[in-house]
N, C-alpha and C positions, 0 to 999 in steps of 0.2 A: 740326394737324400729324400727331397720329397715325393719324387717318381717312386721309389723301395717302400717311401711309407704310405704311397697308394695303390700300389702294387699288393700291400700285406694286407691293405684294409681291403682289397678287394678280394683276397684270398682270404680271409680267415670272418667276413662276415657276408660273402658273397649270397647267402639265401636270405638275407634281411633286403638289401638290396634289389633282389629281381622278387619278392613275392609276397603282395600286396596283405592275404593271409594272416602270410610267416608272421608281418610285421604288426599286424592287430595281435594276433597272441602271442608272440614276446614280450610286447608291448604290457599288455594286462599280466601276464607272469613273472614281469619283473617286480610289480605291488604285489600280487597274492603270495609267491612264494616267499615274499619278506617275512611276510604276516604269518605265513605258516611256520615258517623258522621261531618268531616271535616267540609262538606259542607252541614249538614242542620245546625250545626251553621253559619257558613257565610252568609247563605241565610238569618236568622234571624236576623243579625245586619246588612244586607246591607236590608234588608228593614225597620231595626231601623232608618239607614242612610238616604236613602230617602225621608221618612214618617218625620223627625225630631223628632223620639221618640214616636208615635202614639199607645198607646197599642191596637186599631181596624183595625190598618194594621197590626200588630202582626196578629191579630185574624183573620182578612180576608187574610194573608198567610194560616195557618191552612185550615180554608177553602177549600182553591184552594190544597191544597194537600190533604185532605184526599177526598174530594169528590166524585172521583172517585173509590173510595172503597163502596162510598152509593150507586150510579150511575149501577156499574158494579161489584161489589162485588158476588151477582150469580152466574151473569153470566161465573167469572174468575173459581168459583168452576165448572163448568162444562167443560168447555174447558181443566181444570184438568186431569177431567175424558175422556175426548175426544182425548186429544194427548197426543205424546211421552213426558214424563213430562221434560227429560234431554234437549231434543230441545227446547222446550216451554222456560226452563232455559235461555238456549244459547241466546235465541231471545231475551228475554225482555231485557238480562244485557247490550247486545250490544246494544239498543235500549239508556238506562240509560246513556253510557257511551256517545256516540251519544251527548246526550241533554246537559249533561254536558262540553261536548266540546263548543258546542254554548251558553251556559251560560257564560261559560270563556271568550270567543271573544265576549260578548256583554260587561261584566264587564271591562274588560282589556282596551278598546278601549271608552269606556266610554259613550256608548249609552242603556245602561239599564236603564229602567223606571219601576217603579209601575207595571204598567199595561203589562210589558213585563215579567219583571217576576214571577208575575202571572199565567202568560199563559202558561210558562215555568214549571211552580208547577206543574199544572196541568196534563201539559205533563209526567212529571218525575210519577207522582201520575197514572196516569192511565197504563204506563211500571210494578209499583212497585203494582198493586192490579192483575195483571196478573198472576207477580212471585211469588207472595207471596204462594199462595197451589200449585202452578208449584212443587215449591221450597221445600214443606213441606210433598208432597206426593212422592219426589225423596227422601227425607229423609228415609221413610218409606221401598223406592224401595233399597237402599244404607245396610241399619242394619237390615229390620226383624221385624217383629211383638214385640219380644222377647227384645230385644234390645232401641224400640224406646222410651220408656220415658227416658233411657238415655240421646242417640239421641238428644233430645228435648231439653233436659235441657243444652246437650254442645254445643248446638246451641246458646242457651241463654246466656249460661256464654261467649262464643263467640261475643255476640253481644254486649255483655253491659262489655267486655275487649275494643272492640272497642268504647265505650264507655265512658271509662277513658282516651284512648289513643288519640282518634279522636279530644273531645273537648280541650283538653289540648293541645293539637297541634296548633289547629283551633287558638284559643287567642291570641298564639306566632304569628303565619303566620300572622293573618290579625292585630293584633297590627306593625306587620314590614313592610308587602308588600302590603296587603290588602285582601279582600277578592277573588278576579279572579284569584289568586295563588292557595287558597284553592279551586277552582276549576276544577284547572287544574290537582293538584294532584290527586283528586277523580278521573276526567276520566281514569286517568293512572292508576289507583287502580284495575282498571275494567279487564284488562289486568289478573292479578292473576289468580282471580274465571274462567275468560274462558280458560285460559289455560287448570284448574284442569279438568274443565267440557268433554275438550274436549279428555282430554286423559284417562278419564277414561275407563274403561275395563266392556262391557256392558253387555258383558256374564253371571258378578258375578252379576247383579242388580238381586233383586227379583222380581219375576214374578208379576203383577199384574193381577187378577182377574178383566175382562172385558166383560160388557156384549154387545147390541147392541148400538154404538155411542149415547147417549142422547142428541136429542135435547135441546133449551135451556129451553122452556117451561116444555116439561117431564122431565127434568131431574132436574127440581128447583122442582117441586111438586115431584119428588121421595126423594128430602133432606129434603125438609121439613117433607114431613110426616115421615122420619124416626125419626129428629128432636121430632116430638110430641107423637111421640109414646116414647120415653125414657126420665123419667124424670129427672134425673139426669143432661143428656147433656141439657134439657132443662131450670135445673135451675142454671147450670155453663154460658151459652149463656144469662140467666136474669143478674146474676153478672156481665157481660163483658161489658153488653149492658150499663147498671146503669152508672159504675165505668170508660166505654169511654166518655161519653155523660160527666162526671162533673171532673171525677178526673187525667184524666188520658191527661191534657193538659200542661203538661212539657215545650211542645216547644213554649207557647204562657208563661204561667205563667216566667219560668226563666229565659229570657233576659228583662224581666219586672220586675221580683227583682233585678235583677244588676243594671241595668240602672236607675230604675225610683223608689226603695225603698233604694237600698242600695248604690245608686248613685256613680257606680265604671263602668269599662270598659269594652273592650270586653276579657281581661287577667281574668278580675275574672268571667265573663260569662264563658269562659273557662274553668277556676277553679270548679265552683259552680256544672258544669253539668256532671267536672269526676268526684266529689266527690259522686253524685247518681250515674255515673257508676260505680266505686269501691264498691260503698254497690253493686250494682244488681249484680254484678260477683260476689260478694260472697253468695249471695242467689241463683244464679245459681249451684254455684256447691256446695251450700249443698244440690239444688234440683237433681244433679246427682246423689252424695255419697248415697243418698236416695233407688236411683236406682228404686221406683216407683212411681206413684202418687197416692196423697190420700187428701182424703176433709177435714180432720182434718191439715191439709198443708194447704190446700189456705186457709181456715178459719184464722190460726195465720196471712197469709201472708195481707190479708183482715184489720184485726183489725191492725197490724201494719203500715201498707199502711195507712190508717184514723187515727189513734193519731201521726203519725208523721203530717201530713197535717195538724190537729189543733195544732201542736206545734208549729208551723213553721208561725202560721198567725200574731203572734204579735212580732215577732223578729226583728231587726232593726242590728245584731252584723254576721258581715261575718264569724268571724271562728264560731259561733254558728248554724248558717243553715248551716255549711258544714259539720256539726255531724249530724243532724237533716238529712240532706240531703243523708245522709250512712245508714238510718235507712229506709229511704224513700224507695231507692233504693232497697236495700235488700229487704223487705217488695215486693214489687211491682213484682221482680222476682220470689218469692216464689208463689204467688197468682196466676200470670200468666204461668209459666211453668207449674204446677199441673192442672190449668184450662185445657190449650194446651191438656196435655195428655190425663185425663177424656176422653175429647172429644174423642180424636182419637182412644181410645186403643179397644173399641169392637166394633169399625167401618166395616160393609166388605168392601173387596178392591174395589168394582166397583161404592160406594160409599162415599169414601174416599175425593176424591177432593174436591165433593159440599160438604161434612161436613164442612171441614176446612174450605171450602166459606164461609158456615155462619159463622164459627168461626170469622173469622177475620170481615164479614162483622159485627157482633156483635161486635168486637173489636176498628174496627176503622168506621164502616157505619154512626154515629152519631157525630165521632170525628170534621165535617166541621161545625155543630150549637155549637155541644161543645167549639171549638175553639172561635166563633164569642161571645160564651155566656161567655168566661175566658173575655176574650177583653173587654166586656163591664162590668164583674165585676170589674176589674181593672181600667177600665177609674171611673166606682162610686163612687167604695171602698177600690182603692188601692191594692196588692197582700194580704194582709189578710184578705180583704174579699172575696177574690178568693179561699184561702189555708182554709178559716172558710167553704164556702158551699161547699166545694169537702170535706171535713174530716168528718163533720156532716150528709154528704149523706151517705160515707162507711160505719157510723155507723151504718144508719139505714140499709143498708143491708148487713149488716154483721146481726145483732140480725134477720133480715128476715127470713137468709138463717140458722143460727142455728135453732131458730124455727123449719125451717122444716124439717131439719135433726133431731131433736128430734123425730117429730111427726114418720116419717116415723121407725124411731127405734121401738117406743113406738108400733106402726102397727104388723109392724114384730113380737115383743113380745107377739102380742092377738093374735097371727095369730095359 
């Protein structure tokens, strides 16, 4: 038994283990990412708060935060490939910590409005579509070609630990102090990650393959056409694109079950949104123990991601969506870390950054209509009619994308 269980620990956390790095910025992302979790719930019930329960300012938050991943999403894959991606790091998180400071002093003092923060989202949103392939491509520079669907996935289970830990935190804070407390923490979160950033040891990063600086124009027409030339990456980018745009609005749908289905507080707001992060950490790290990615993964992770969605549309019982909501979760990690990878793993280096550009910009580029369009399914139909068209769309492309993974088997076999 304890051979198996060093045997798993050394398969499903093997790049903390060999890479010195890795383990400084894990290390610092396990505090910031809490802090960030903190305060995008806070953000979401102090503009509950404001709005007096408006599910269209839910949706127009959304909005204003992912926008800037529709805006500049590209554009951030190039600058990727343009700069030092550990600096690129350093800047954006100092930039985040920054905004957060000034969100706190607008909260605490008691001069935040709608419209300020908003503007604020915004701000935060266009730092966090920078870092985002900054972020993903020092992964990359961090563990090795070899290594990185690991990488990927203890990122993930990383995220959505902060995940469990953040919102469950978030509930307590702002049921006691309020929300400008949960912001204050997050700034000081930020503290962590730079520290790891800055003392890492640059020597050991892996080299990146670089060619001549890309402009932004030449350098979006060289992702894309890689993009279309592979069809694979191109029909993992159709799934992400589908599954942001309808299903993948979390941060509007679930402080609109707490609040205005299952009429409780921001404690079970809190509640509701560890209980999906406890499923996605556990689908994270079965997507590590995995140790590679593969399309029969995001498929399961697909079709569970969509019948938990329709399960969840006619529920009215809190410990019942927080099962349902473990399954969500899980599901949702499995689909997207195996996406993640796909993407990246026959990438060359000097097109690596805009790849992930588009990843993400297919990830979250639609997420500011999707948000505005949860918003107003919810002001129509209530959360079940929001959880009924995101679970009936993953159907459909879930059967889409089998299809054409048949077809192309079926190809190979005449071939």
């Amino acid at each position: 038994m304890t051979a198996a269980l060093r045997a798993l620990d050394g398969r499903t956390f093997r790049s903390l283990h060999r890479h010195h790095n890795y383990r400084l910025f894990f290390s610092g992302q396990v505090v910031s990412v809490s802090g960030t979790w903190m305060q995008n719930i806070a953000l979401a019930w102090l503009v509950i708060d404001l709005s007096h329960h408006s599910p269209m300012a839910v949706g127009a938050l959304a909005f204003c935060r992912f926008i800037p991943f529709t805006v500049f999403g590209l554009v951030a894959g190039v600058a990727a490939d343009r700069f030092d991606n550990r600096r690129l790091v350093i800047s954006t998180q100092a930039t985040s910590m920054l905004l957060s400071v000034l969100l706190a002093a607008l909260v605490l003092t008691g001069t935040a409005t709608l419209s300020i923060v908003y503007a604020l989202a915004v701000l935060l949103g266009v730092a966090q579509v920078f870092d985002a392939p900054g972020r993903q491509a020092l992964t990359y520079q961090m563990v090795g070609r070899e290594e990185l669907p690991n990488a990927i996935a203890l990122n993930s289970s990383l995220f959505n630990m902060s995940r469990v830990v953040g919102p469950a935190l978030a509930g307590i804070v702002i049921a006691a102090a309020g929300s400008g407390v949960c912001f204050i923490l997050n700034a000081l979160s930020f503290l962590a990650v730079l520290a790891g950033l800055v003392a890492m040891r640059t020597g050991e990063l892996y080299p990146v393959e670089r060619s001549e600086p890309p402009t932004v124009i030449r350098g979006t027409r060289e992702g894309l056409s890689y993009v279309l030339r592979s069809h694979d990456v191109t029909l993992v980018l159709v799934i992400v694109t589908v599954m942001s745009a309808v299903g993948f609005n979390f941060n509007v749908i679930l402080p609109l079950l707490a609040s205005n289905t299952l009429h409780t507080g921001p404690r079970t707001f809190g509640l509701l949104s560890a209980c999906f992060g406890t499923g996605a950490l556990g689908g994270a790290l079965v997507s590590a123990t995995l140790g590679r990615a593969s399309w029969k993964a995001l498929i399961v992770g697909l079709c569970g991601f969509s019948g938990a969605m329709l399960a969840l549309a006619p529920l009215r019982s809190v410990p019942a969506c927080m099962i349902l909501l473990l399954l969500l979760g899980g599901s949702f990690t499995l689909l997207t870390a195996n996406a993640n990878a796909l993407v990246q793993l026959d990438v060359p280096g000097h097109l690596r950054g805009r790849v992930v550009g588009f990843y993400l910009f297919a990830f979250a580029g639609l997420a500011p209509v999707g948000g505005l369009v949860a918003g107003w399914l919810v002001a129509v139909g209530g959360t079940p009619l929001a959880f009924g068209v995101a679970g009936a769309t993953g159907v459909a492309i879930a059967a889409y994308a089998i299809g054409d993974r048949g077809r192309i088997r079926a190809s190979l076999a005449r071939a």
